[in-house]
C-alpha positions as CSV (number, residue, x, y, z in Angstrom):
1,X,136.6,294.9,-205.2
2,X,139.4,296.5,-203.2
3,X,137.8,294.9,-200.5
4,X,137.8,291.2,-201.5
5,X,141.5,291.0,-202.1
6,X,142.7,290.0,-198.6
7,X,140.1,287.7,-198.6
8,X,141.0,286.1,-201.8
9,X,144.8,286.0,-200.5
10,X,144.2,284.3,-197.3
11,X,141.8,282.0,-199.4
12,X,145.4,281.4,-201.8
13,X,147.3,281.2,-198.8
14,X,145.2,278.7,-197.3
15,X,145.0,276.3,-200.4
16,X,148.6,276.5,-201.0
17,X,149.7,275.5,-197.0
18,X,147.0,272.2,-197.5
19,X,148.7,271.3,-200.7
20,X,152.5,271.3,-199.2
21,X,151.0,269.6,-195.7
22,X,148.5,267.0,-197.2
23,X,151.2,266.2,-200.9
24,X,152.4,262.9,-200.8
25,X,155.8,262.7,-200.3
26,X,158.8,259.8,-200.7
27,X,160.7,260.6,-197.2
28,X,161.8,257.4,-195.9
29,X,163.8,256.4,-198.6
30,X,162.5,252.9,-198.6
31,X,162.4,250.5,-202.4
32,X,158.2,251.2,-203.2
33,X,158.5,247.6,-205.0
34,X,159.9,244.6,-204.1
35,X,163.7,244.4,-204.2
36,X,166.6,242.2,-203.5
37,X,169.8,243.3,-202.9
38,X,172.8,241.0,-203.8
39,X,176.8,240.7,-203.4
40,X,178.5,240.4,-206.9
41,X,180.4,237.1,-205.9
42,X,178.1,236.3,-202.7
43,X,177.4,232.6,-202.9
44,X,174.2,232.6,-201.2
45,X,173.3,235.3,-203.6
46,X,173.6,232.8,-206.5
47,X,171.7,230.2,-204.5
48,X,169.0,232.8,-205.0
49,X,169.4,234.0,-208.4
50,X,169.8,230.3,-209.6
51,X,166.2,229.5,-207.9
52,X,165.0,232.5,-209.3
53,X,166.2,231.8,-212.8
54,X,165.0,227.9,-213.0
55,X,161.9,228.8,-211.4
56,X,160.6,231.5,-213.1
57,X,159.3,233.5,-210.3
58,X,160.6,236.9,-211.5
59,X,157.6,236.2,-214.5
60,X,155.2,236.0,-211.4
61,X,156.5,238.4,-209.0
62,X,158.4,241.6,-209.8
63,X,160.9,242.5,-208.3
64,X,164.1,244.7,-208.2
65,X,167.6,243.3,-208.0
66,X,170.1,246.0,-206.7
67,X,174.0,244.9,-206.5
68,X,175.5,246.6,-202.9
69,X,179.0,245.4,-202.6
70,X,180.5,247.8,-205.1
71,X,177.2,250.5,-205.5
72,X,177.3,252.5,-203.1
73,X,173.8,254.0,-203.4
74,X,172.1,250.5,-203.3
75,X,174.3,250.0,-200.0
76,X,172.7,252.7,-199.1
77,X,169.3,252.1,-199.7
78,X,169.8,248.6,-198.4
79,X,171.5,250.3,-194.8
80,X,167.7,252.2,-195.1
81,X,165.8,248.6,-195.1
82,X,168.4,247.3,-192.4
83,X,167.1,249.9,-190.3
84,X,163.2,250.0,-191.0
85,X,163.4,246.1,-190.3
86,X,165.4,246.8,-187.0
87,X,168.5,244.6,-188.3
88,X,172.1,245.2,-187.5
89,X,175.3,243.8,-188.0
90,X,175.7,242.9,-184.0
91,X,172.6,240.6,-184.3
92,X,174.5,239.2,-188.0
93,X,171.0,240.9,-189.7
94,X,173.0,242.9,-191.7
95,X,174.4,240.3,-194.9
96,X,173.2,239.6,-198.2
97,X,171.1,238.3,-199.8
98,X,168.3,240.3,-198.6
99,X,165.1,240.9,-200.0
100,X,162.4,243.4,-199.2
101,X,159.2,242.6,-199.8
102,X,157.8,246.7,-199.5
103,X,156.6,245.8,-195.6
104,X,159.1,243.1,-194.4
105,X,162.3,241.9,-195.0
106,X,163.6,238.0,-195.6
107,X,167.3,237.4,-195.0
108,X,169.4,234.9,-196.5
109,X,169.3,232.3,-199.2
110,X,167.2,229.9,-197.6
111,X,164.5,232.6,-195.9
112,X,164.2,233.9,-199.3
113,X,163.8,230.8,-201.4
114,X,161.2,229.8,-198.7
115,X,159.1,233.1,-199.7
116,X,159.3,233.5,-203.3
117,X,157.7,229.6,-203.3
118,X,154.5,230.9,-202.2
119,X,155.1,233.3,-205.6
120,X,154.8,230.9,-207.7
């Protein structure tokens, strides 16, 4: 028995390395559902919400609405999906609304609108 105990503890050692290199883990910081990140007061934001409301899309496609004027951490989530999406506020990519779809993101009222059409 004295014998098998290295084995067993290179065995243990070896299960325990594949489980921390192989567990999922959240890194990038990125929304996992849809969200939509809105300026309290941002008219282009109520544009959107307005659709949203008379349409009904949010009862056929969930989403999450996160405020970012005055939350800071939705602004910074948001500043995470600026970056994934390669926007920036030299190209005037970096405004609300904005809404993330979990691969790409739509930007403005108009863009937005356009995509939660093919929702309903």
């Amino acid at each position: 028995m004295k014998k098998a105990w290295p084995y067993i503890i290179t065995i243990a050692i070896i299960i325990l390395a594949a489980i921390i290199i192989f567990a999922p883990t959240k890194t990038s910081g990125l929304p996992t559902k849809p969200t939509m990140f809105v300026g309290e007061g941002c008219p282009h934001c109520k544009k959107v919400e307005d659709f949203v409301a008379s349409s009904g899309v949010d009862k056929k496609f969930s989403f999450d609405i996160k405020e970012v004027w005055y939350n800071q951490s939705n602004a910074l989530i948001m500043n995470k999906v600026w970056q994934h999406c390669g926007l920036n506020s030299a190209s005037g990519g970096m405004s609300v609304p904005l809404l993330w779809d979990g691969q790409v993101c739509y930007s403005g009222d108009e863009e937005i609108i356009s995509y939660l059409k093919t929702k309903l």
